[in-house]
C-alpha positions as CSV (number, residue, x, y, z in Angstrom):
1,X,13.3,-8.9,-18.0
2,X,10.9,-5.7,-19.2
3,X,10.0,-3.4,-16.6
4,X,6.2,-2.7,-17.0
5,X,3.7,0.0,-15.8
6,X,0.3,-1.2,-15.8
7,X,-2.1,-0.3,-17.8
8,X,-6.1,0.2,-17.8
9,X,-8.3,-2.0,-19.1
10,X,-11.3,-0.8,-21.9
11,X,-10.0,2.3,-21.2
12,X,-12.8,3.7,-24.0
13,X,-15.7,2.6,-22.1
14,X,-13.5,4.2,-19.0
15,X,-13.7,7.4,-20.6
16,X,-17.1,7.6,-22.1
17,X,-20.2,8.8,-21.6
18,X,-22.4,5.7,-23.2
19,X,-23.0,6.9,-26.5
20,X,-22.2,10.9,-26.2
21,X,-18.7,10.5,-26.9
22,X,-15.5,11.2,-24.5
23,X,-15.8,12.6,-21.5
24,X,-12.9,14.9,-21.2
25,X,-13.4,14.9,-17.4
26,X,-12.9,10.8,-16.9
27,X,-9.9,11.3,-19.6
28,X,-8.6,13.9,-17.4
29,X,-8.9,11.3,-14.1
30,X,-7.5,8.3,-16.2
31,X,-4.6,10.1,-17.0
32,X,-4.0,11.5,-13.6
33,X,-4.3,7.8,-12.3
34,X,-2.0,6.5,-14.7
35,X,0.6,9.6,-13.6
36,X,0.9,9.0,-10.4
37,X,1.3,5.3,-10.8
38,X,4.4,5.7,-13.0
39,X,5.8,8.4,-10.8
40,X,6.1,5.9,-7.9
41,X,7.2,2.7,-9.7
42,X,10.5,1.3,-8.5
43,X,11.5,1.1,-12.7
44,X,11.8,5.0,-12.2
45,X,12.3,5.5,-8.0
46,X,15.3,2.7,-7.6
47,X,17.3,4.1,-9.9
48,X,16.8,7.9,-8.4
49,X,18.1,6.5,-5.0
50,X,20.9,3.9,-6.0
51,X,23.8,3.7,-8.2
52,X,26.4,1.8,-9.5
53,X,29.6,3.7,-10.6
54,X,32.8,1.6,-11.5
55,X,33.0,-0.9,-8.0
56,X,31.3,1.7,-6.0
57,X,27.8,1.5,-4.9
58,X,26.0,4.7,-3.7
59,X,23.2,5.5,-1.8
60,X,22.0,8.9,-3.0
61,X,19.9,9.6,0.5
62,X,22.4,9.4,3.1
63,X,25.9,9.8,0.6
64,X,27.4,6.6,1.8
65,X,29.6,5.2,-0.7
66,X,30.8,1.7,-0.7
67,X,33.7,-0.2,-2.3
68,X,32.1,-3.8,-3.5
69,X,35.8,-5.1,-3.7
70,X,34.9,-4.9,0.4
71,X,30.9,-5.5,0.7
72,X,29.0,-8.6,-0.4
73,X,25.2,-7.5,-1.4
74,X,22.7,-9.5,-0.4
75,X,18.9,-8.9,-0.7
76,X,15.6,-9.6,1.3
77,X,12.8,-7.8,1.6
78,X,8.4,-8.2,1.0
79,X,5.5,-6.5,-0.1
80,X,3.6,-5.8,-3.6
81,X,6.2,-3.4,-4.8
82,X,9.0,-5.7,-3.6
83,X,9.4,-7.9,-7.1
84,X,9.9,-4.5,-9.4
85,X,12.1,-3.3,-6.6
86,X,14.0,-6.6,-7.1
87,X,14.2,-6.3,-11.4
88,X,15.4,-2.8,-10.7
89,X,18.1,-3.4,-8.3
90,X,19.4,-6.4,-10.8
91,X,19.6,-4.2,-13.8
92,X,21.7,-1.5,-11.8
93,X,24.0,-3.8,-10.0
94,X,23.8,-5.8,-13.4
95,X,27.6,-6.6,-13.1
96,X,27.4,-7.2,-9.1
97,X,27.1,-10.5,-8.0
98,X,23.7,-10.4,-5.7
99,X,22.1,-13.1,-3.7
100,X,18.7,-12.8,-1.8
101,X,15.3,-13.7,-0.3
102,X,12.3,-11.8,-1.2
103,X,8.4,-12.4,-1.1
104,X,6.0,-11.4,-2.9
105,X,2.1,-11.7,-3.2
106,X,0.5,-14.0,-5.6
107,X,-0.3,-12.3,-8.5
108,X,2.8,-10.6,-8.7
109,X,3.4,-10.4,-12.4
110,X,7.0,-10.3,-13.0
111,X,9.9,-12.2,-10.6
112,X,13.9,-11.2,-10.5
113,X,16.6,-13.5,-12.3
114,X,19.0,-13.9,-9.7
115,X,16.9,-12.8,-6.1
116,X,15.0,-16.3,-5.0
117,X,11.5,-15.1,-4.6
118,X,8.7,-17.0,-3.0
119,X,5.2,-15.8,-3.4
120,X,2.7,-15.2,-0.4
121,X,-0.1,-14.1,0.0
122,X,-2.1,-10.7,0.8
123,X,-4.0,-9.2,2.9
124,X,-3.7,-12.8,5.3
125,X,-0.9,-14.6,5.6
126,X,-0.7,-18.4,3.8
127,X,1.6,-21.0,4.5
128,X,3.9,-19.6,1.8
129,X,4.0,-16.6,3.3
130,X,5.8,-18.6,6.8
131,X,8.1,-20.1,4.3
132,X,9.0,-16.9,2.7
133,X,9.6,-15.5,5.8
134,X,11.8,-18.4,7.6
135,X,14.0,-18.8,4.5
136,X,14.6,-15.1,4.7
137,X,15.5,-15.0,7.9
138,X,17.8,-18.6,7.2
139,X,19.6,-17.3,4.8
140,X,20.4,-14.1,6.6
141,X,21.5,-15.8,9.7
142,X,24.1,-17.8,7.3
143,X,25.1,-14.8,5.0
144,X,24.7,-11.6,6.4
145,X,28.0,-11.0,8.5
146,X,30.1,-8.0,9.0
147,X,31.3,-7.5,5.2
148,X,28.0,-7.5,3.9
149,X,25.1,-4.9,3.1
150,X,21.9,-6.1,3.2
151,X,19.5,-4.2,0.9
152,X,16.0,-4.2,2.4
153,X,13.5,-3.6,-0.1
154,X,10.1,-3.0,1.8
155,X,6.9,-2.1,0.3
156,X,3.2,-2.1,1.6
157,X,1.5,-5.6,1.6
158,X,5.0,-7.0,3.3
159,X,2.8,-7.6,6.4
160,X,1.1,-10.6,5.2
161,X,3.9,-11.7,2.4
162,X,6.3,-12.9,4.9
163,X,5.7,-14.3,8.5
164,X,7.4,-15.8,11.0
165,X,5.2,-16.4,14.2
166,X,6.6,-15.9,17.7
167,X,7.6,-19.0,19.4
168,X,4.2,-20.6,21.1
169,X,1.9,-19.2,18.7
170,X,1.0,-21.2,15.4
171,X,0.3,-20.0,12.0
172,X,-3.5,-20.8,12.4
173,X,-3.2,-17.8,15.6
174,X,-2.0,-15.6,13.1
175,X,-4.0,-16.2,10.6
176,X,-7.4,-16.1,12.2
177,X,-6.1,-12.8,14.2
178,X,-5.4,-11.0,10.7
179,X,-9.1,-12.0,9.6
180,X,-10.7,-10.5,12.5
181,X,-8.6,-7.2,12.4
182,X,-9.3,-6.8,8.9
183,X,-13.1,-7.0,9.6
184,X,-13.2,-4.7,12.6
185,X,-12.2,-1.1,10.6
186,X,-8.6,-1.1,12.4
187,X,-6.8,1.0,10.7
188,X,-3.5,-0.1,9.8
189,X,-1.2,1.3,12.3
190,X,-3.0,0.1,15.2
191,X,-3.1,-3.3,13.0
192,X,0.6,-3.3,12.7
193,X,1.0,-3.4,16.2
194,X,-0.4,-6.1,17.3
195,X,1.3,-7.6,14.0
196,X,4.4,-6.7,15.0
197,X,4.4,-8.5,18.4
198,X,3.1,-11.5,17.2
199,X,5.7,-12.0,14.8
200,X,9.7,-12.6,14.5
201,X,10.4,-10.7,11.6
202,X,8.4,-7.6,12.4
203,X,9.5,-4.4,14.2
204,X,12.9,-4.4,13.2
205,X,13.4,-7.9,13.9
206,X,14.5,-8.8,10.3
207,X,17.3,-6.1,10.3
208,X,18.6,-7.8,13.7
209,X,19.2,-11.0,11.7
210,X,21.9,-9.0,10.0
211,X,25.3,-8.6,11.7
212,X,26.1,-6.0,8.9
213,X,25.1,-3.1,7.6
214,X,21.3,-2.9,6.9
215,X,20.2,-0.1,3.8
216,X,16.0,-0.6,3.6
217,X,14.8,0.9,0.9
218,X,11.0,1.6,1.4
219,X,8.0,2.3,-0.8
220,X,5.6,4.0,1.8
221,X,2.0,3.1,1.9
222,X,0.9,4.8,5.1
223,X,-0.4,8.7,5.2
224,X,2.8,9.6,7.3
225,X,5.3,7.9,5.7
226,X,6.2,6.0,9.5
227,X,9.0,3.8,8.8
228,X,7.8,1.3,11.4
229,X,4.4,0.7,10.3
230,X,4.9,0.2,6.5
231,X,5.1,-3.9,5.8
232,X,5.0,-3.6,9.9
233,X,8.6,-2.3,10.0
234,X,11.0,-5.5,9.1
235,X,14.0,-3.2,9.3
236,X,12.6,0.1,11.8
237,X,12.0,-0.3,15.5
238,X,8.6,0.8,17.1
239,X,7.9,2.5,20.2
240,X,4.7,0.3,20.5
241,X,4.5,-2.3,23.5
242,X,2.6,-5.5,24.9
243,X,0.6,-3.0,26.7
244,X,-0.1,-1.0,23.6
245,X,-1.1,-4.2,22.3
246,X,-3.5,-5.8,24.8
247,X,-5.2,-1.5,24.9
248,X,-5.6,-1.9,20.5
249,X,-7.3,-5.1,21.6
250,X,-9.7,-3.7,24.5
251,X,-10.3,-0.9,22.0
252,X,-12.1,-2.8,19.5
253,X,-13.8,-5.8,21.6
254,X,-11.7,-8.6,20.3
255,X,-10.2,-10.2,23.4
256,X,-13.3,-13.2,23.3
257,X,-12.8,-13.2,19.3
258,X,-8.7,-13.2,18.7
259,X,-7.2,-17.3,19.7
260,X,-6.4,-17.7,23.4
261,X,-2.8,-18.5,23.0
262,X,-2.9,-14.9,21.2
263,X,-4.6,-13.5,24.2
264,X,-2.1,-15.6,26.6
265,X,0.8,-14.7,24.9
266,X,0.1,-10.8,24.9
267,X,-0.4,-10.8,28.9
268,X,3.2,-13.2,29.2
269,X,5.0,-10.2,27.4
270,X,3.3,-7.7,29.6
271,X,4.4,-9.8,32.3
272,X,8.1,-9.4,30.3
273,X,8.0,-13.6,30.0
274,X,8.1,-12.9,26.7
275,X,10.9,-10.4,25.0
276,X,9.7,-7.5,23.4
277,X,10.6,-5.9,20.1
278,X,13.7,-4.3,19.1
279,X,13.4,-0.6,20.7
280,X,14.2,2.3,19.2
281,X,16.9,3.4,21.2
282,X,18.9,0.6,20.1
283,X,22.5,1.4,19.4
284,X,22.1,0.0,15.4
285,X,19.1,2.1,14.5
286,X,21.1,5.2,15.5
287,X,24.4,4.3,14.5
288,X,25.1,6.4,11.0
289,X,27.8,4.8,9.0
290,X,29.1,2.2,11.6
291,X,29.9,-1.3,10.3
292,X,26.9,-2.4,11.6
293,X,23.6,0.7,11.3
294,X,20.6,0.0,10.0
295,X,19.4,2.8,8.1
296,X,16.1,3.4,6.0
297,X,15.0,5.3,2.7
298,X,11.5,6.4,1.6
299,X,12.1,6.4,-2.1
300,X,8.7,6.3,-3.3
301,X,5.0,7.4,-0.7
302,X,1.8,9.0,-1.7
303,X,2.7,12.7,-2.0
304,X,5.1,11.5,-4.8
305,X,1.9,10.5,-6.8
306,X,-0.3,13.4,-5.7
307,X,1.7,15.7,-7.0
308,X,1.9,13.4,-10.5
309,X,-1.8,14.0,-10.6
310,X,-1.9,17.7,-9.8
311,X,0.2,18.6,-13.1
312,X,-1.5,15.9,-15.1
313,X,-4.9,17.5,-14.7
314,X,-3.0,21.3,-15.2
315,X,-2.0,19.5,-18.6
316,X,-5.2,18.4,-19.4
317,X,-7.0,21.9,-18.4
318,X,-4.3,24.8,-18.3
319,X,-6.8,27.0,-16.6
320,X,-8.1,25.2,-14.1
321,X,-8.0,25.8,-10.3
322,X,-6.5,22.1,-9.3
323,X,-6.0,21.6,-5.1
324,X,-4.3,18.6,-3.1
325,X,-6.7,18.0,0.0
326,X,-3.6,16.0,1.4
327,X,-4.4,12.9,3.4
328,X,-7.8,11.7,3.9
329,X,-8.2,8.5,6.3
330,X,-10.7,7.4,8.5
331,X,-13.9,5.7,8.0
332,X,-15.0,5.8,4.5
333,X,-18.6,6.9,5.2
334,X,-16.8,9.9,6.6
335,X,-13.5,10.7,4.1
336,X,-16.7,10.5,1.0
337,X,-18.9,13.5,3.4
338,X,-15.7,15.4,4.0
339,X,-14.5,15.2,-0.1
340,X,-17.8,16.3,-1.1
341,X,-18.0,19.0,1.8
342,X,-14.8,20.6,-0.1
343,X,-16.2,20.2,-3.2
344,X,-19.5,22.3,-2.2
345,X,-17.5,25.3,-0.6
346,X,-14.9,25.4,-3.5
347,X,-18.1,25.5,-5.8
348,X,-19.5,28.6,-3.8
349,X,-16.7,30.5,-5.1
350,X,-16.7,29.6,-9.0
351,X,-18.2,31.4,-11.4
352,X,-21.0,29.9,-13.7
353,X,-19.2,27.8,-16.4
354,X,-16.0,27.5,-14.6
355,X,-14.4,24.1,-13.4
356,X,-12.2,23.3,-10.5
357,X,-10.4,19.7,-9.4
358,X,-9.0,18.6,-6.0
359,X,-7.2,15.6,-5.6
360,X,-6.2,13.6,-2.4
361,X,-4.3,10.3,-1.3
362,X,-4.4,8.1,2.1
363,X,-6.7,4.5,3.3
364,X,-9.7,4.4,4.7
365,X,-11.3,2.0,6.8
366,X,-14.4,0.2,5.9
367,X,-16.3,-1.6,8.6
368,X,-18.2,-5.1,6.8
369,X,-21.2,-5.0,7.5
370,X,-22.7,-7.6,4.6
371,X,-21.1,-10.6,2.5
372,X,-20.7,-8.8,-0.6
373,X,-17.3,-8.3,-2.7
374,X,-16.0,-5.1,-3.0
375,X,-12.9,-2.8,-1.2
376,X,-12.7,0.8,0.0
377,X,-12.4,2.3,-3.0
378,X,-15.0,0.8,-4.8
379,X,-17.4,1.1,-1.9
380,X,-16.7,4.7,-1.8
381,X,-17.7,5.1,-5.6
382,X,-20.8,3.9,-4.5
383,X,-21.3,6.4,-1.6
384,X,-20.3,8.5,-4.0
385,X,-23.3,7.8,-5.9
386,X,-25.8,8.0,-3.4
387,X,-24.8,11.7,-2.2
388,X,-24.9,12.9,-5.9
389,X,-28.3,11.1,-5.6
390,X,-30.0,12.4,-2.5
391,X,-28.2,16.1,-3.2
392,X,-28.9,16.1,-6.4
393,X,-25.5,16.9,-7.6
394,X,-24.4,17.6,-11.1
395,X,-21.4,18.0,-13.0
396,X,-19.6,16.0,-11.0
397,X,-16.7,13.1,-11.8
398,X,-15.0,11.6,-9.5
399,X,-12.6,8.8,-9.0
400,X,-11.1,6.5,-6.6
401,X,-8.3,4.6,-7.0
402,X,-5.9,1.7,-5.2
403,X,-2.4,2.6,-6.5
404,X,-1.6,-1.5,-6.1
405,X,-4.0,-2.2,-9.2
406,X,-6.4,-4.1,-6.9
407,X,-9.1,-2.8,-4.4
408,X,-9.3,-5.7,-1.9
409,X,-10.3,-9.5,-2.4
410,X,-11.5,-7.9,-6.2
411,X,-10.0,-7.8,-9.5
412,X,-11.2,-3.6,-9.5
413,X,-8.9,-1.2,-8.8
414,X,-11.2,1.2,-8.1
415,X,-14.2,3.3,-9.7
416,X,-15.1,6.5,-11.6
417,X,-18.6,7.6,-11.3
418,X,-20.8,10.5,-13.0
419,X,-24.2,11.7,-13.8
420,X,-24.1,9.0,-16.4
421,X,-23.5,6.4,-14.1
422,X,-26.4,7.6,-12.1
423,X,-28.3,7.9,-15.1
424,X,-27.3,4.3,-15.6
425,X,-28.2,3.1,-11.7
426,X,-31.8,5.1,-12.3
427,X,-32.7,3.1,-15.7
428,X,-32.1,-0.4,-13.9
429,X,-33.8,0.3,-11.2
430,X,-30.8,-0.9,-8.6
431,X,-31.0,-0.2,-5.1
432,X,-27.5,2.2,-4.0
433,X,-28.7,1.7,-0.5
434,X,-29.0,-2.0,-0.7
435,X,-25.8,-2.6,-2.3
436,X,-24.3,-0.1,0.3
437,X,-25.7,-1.8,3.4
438,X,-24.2,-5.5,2.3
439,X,-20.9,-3.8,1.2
440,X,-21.3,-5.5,-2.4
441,X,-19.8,-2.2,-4.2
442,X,-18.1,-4.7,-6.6
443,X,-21.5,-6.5,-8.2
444,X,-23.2,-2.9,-8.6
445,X,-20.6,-1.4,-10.1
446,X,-19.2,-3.8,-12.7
447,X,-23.4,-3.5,-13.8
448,X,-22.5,0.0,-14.7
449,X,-20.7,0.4,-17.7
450,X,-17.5,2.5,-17.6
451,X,-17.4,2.7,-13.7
452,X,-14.6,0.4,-12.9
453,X,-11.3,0.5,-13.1
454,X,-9.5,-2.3,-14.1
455,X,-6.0,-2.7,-14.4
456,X,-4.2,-5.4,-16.5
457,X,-2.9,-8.5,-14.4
458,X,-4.7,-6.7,-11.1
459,X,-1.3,-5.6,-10.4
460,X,0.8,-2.3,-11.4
461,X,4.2,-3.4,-9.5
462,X,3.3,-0.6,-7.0
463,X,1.6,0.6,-3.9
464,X,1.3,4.0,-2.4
465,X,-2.0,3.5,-0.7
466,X,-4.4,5.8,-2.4
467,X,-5.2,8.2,-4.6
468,X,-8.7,10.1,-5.7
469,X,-10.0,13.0,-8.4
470,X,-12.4,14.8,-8.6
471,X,-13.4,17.5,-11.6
472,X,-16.7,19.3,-10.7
């Protein structure tokens, strides 16, 4: 099967400015976007990690090298990236007999030969996603014994691709408790604990199935590349506890919201009626090359593709001053004031006629406040717009961008916006604010030409979180 890197769609009206020809500034951003998206797709990560040489299979990060005349390899693993990871792995070990579990989100484009895959669902869990998750864990319960490695391959999304519910709780619970987090502006670590403690393949829980080794091999979609967060940690312990839990929930008013049973269930394992998660002390996390450690690899997170973009622009403008702002999270209203804050102090310092960029990676939160369609990224184009509006900015082109090919429940990735699209916004009379208020970035910006991204099939076969441009 081909291996493929997504590409834009009408990436001519992407890069133009209506009928003045190519802008050399959303050229610059579309390449940048499409760098760092190959730099962290698993066709060129998995094979910079893992290797096949004669009957010996390495594992570049920790140099353990293992005879496969004395290992079975068996697979699970979940998230967007997860299916890609999957192809990759097969075409390495394309002599090794392999056998696995995966799942993967719906619109996954492409699934492995010889790895059963079941398809999910993202960013709440559907009933396939419960399957996915209780035939993983079957067939590692019958498989995984002590003359097996289990590769793990993890990626962001794995939350809601697979799910097994804790005993007592039903898959309605865990359904309607994911809604309401994902309305509230929870960010995602304080999400993926209460996740994590709801579930029974969370939190290390999956790699507990396994009574042999355990290699996870992770593409990272949270700002600090923590193990137990990403797909809410299948194979990595968390410190979190019930406590932690039931103080996330306090935190945001959603005791009367989340299901009782939820509610019930949180207080039983605070009372320790319930068992906790896996902790970290536990003798497998820590155990190096023993028969039976878990141990786990970042091959692929969002500095990887940062730095893609950094000396993608430098090829596009040799003599430009090009700056990684690092991680930007938070509330989107917020990470948009802070971008443009470093754009207005790096353009104190520039001579007249000369150009700068800064780039950055991370998530923000959006709190919904309206009905509309949109996601972070696009609703951040259109604060975007509104600043450069009310501080009548000029010569500015900026871009935002979901390294998944999808910006939530939309088929956008994410937007690129200009004095031409506010040219455009100003003609038609629309209303930034009112589009703002009822988060509805999606129907504005899909009525200004060139300031969407799309990406073919929604999907690049990756997911880093992230990434933004800016050329000013």
């Amino acid at each position: 099967m081909t291996l493929i890197v997504a590409d834009f769609k009408s990436v001519d009206k992407l890069i133009a400015r209506g009928d003045n020809g190519i802008s050399k500034e959303r050229e610059a951003i579309v390449k940048a976007f499409q760098s760092a998206v190959v730099a962290v797709h698993p066709s060129v990560c998995m094979k910079e990690h893992i290797r096949l040489e004669g009957n010996m299979l390495s594992i570049n990060a920790i140099g353990e090298e293992l005879s496969l005349d004395a290992y079975k390899v068996l697979v699970s693993g979940m998230g967007k990236s997860t299916a890609e990871m999957a192809i990759a792995l097969e075409s390495i070990l394309s002599g090794v007999e392999i056998r696995g579990v995966i799942s993967l989100p719906q619109n996954a484009v492409q699934e492995p030969e010889r790895i059963r895959a079941i398809r999910g669902s993202h960013p709440v869990p559907d009933r396939n996603s419960f399957r996915g998750g209780r035939e993983m864990l079957g067939f590692l319960d019958k498989n995984a014994d002590e003359d097996s490695v289990t590769i793990a391959l993890i990626s962001g999304g794995g939350s809601s691709c697979a799910e097994v519910q804790r005993e007592g709780l039903t898959q309605k619970d865990i359904r309607e408790a994911n809604e309401i987090m994902l309305k509230s502006g929870m960010p995602i670590t304080e999400m993926n604990v209460i996740r994590s403690h709801l579930s029974s393949i969370k939190a290390g829980q999956l790699a507990m199935h396994c009574r042999g080794r355990v290699r996870g091999l992770i593409i990272s979609d949270v700002p600090d590349n923590d193990i137990s967060v990403i797909a809410s940690g299948p194979t990595a312990a968390m410190n979190a506890t019930f406590e932690d839990v039931k103080a996330v929930i306090l935190k945001y008013g959603l005791e009367k919201s989340f299901p009782k049973r939820i509610i019930d269930y949180v207080d039983s394992g605070i009372g320790r009626k319930v068992k906790e998660t896996p902790r970290p002390s536990d003798s497998r996390f820590n155990g190096g090359m023993r028969y039976d450690s878990i141990e786990n690899i970042i091959i692929a997170d969002n500095g990887m593709a940062r730095r893609a973009m950094v000396d993608s622009i430098r090829l596009s403008y040799p003599c430009m001053s090009v700056e990684d702002l690092g991680i930007i999270t938070g509330d989107a209203n917020d990470a948009v004031d802070r971008i443009f804050s470093a754009i207005s102090e790096r353009r104190k310092a520039m001579l007249p006629g000369e150009q700068a960029a800064v780039v950055w990676g991370g998530e923000t939160t959006l709190n919904v406040t309206g009905h509309g369609i949109g996601g972070r990224n696009l609703h951040q184009g259109l604060l975007s717009l509104r600043i450069m509006r009310d501080k009548k900015l000029r010569g500015v082109t900026i871009g935002y961008m979901g390294t998944d090919g999808r910006d939530g429940k939309t088929d956008a990735a994410g937007a690129i916006v200009d004095d031409w699209s506010l040219q455009q916004v100003e003609k038609m009379g629309l209303s930034i604010d009112g589009f703002i208020n009822y988060c509805d970035s999606y129907r504005f910006l899909r009525r200004v030409e060139g300031s969407t991204i799309m990406v073919e099939n929604a999907y690049t076969g990756t997911n880093v979180a992230d990434v933004g441009c800016a050329i000013f």
